[in-house]
Backbone as a chain_set.jsonl record, in Angstrom:
{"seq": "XXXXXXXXXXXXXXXXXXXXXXXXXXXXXXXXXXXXXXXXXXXXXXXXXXXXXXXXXXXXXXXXXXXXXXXXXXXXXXXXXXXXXX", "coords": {"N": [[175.672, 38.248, 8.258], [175.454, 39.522, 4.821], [177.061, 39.187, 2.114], [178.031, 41.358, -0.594], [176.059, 41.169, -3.526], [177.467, 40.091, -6.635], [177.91, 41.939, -9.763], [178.148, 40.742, -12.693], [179.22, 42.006, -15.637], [177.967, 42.675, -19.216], [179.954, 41.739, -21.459], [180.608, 42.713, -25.405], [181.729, 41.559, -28.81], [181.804, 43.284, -31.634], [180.791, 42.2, -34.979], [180.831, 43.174, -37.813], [180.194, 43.068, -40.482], [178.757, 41.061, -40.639], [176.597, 41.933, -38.646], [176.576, 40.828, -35.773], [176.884, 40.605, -32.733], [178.658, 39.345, -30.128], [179.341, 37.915, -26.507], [181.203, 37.305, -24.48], [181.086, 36.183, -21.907], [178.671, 35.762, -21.683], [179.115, 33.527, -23.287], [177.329, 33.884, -26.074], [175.637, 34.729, -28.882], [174.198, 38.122, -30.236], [171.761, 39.14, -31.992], [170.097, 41.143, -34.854], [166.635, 39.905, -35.686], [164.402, 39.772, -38.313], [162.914, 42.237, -37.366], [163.308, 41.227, -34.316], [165.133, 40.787, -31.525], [167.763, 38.376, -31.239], [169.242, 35.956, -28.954], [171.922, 33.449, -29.372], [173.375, 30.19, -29.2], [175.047, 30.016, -30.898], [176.088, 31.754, -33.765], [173.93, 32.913, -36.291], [173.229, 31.766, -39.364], [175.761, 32.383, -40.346], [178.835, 30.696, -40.311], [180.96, 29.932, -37.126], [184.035, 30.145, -37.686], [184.47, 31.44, -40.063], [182.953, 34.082, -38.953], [184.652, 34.751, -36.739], [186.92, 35.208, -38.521], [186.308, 37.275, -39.922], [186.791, 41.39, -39.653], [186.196, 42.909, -36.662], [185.001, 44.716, -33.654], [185.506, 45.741, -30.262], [182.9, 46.613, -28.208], [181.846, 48.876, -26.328], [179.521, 49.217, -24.149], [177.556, 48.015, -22.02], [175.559, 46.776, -21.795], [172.365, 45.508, -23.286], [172.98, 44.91, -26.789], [170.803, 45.525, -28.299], [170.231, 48.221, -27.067], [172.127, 50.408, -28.416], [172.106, 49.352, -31.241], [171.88, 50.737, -33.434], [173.405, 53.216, -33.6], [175.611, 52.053, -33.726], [175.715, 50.406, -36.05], [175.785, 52.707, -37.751], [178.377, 53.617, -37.064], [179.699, 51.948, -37.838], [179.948, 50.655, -40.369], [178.863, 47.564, -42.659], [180.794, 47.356, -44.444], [182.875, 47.907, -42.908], [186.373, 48.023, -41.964], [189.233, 47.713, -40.007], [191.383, 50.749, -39.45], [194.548, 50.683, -40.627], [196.315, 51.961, -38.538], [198.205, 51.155, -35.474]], "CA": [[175.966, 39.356, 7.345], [175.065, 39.266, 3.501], [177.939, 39.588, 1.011], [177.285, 42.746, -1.383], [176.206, 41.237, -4.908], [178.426, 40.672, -7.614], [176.683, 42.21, -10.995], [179.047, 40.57, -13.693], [178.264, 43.098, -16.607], [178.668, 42.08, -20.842], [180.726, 42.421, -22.424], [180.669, 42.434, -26.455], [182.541, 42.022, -29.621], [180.648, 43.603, -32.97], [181.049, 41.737, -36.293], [179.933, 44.675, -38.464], [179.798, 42.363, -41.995], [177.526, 40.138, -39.951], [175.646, 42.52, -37.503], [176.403, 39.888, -34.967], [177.615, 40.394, -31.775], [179.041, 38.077, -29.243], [179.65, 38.318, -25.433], [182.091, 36.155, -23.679], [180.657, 36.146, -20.786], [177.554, 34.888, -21.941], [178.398, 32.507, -24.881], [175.746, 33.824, -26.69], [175.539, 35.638, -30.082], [173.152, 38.36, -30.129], [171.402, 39.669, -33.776], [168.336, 40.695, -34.906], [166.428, 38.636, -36.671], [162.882, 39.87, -38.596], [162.489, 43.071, -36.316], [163.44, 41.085, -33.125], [166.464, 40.892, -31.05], [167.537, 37.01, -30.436], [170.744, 35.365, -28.594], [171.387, 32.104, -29.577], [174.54, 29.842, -28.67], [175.735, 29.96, -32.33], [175.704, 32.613, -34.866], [172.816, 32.501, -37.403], [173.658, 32.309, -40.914], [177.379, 32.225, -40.626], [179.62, 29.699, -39.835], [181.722, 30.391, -36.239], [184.962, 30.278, -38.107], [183.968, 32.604, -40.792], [182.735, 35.263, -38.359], [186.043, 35.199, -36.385], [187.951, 35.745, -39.283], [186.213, 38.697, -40.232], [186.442, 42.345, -38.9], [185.276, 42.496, -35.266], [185.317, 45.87, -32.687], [184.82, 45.544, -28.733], [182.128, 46.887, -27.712], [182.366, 49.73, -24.327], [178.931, 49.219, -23.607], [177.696, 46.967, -20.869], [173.795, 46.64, -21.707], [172.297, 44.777, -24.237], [172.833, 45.187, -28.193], [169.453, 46.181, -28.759], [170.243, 49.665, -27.068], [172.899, 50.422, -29.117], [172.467, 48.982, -32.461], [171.08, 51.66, -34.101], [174.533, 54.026, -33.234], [176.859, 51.105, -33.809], [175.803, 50.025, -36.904], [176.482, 53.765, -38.888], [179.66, 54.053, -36.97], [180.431, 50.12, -38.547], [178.967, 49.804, -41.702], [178.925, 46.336, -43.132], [181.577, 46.649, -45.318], [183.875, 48.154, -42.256], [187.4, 47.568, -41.698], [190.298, 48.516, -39.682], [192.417, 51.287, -39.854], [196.074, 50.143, -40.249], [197.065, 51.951, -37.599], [197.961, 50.231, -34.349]], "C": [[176.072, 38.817, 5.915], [176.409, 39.996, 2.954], [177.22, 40.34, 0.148], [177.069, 41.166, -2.733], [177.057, 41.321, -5.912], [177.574, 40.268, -8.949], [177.949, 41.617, -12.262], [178.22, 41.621, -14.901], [178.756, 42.114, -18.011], [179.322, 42.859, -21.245], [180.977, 42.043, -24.095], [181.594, 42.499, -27.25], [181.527, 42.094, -30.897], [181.226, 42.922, -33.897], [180.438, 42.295, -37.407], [179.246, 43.876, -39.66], [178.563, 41.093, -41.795], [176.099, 40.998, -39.393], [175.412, 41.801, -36.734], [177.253, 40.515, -34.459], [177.817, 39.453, -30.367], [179.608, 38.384, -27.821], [179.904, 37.114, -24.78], [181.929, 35.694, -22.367], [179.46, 34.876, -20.785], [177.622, 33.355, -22.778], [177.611, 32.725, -25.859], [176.174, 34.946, -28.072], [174.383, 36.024, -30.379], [173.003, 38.959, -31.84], [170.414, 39.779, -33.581], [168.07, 40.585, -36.49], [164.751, 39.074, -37.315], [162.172, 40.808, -37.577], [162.668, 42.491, -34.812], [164.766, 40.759, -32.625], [166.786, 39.26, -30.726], [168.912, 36.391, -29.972], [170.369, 33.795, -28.661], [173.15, 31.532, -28.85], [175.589, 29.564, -30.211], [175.322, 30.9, -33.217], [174.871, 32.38, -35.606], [172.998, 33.199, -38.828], [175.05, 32.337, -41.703], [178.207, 31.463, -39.873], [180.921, 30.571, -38.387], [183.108, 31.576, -36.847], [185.152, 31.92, -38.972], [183.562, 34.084, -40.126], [183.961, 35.533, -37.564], [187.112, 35.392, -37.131], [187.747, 37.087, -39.983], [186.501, 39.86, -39.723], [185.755, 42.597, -37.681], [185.698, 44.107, -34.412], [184.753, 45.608, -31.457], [184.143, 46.859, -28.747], [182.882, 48.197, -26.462], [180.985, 49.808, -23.876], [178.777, 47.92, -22.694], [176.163, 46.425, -20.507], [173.863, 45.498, -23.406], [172.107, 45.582, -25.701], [171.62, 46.047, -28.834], [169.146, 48.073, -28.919], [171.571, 50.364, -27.486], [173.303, 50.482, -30.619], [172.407, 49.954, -33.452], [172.504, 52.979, -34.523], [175.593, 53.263, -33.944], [176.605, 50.725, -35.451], [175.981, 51.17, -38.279], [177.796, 53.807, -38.533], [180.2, 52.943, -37.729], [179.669, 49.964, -39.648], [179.399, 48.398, -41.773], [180.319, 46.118, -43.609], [182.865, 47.827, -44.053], [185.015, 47.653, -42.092], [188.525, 48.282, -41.171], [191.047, 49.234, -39.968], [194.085, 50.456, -39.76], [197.114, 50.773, -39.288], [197.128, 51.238, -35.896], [197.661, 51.569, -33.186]], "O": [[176.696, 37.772, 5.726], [176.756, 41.131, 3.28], [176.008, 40.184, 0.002], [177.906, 40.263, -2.748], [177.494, 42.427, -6.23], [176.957, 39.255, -9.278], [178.681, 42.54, -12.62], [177.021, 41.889, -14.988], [179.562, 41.184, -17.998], [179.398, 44.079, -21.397], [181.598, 40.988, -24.22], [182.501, 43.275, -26.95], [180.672, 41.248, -31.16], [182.449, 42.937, -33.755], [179.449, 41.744, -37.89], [178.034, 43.937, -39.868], [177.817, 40.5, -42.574], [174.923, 40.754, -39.66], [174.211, 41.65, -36.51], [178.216, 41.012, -35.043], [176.859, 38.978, -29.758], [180.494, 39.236, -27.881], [179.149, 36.169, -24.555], [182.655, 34.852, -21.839], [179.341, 33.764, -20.27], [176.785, 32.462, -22.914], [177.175, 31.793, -26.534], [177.015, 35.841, -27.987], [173.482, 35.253, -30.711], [173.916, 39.138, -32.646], [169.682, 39.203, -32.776], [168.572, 40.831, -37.587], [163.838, 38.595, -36.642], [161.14, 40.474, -36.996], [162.19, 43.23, -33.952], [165.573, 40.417, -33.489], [166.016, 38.782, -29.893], [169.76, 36.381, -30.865], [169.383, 33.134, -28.337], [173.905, 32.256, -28.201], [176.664, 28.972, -30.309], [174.123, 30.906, -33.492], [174.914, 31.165, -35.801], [172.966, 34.347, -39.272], [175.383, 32.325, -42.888], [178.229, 31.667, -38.659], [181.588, 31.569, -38.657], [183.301, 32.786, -36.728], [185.679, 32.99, -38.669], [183.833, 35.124, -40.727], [184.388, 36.678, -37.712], [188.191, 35.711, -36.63], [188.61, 37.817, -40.472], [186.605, 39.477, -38.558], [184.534, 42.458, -37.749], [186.81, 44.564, -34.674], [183.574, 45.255, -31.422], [184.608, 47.923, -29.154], [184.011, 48.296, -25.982], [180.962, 50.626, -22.956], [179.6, 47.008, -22.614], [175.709, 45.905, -19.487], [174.727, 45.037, -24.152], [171.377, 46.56, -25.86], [171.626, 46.971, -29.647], [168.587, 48.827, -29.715], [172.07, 50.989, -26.551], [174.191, 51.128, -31.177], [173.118, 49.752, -34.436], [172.518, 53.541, -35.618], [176.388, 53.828, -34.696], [177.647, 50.832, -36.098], [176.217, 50.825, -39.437], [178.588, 54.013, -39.453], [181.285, 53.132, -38.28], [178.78, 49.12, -39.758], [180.269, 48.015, -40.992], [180.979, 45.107, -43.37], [183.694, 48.498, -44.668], [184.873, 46.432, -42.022], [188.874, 49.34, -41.695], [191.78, 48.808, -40.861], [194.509, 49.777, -38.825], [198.286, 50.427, -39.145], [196.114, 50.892, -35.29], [197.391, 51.317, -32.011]]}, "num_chains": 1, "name": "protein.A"}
């Protein structure tokens, strides 16, 4: 007897001032780059540090960035930032 499958899903965090997002699962920081979508194992263009100190929102999808970005990036403009409420 075959054990069911286990589908681990992603999960992301957006970095709006970047347009990088990152999934812990993976390691990977996805962006696009010159009309194409690319995950790398390090942000491109911005130093780690620097992107974790910026503005960041989890994600609730569970697919890749690509189908998404388009939604996510009016609700997050660039120059986004938290409300102060908790």
């Amino acid at each position: 007897m075959q054990s069911p499958a286990v589908v681990a899903q992603d999960d992301y965090v957006y970095y709006p001032a970047y347009g990088v997002y990152y999934s812990s699962r993976r390691h990977q920081y996805a962006s696009l780059v010159g009309g194409a979508w690319i995950s790398e194992p390090a942000p491109r263009g911005v130093a780690v540090d620097a992107l974790r100190a910026s503005p960041s929102v989890k994600m609730d999808f569970h697919d890749a960035p690509a189908n998404h970005h388009a939604d996510i990036a009016r609700q997050y403009p660039k120059n986004w930032k938290p409300s102060g409420r908790n």
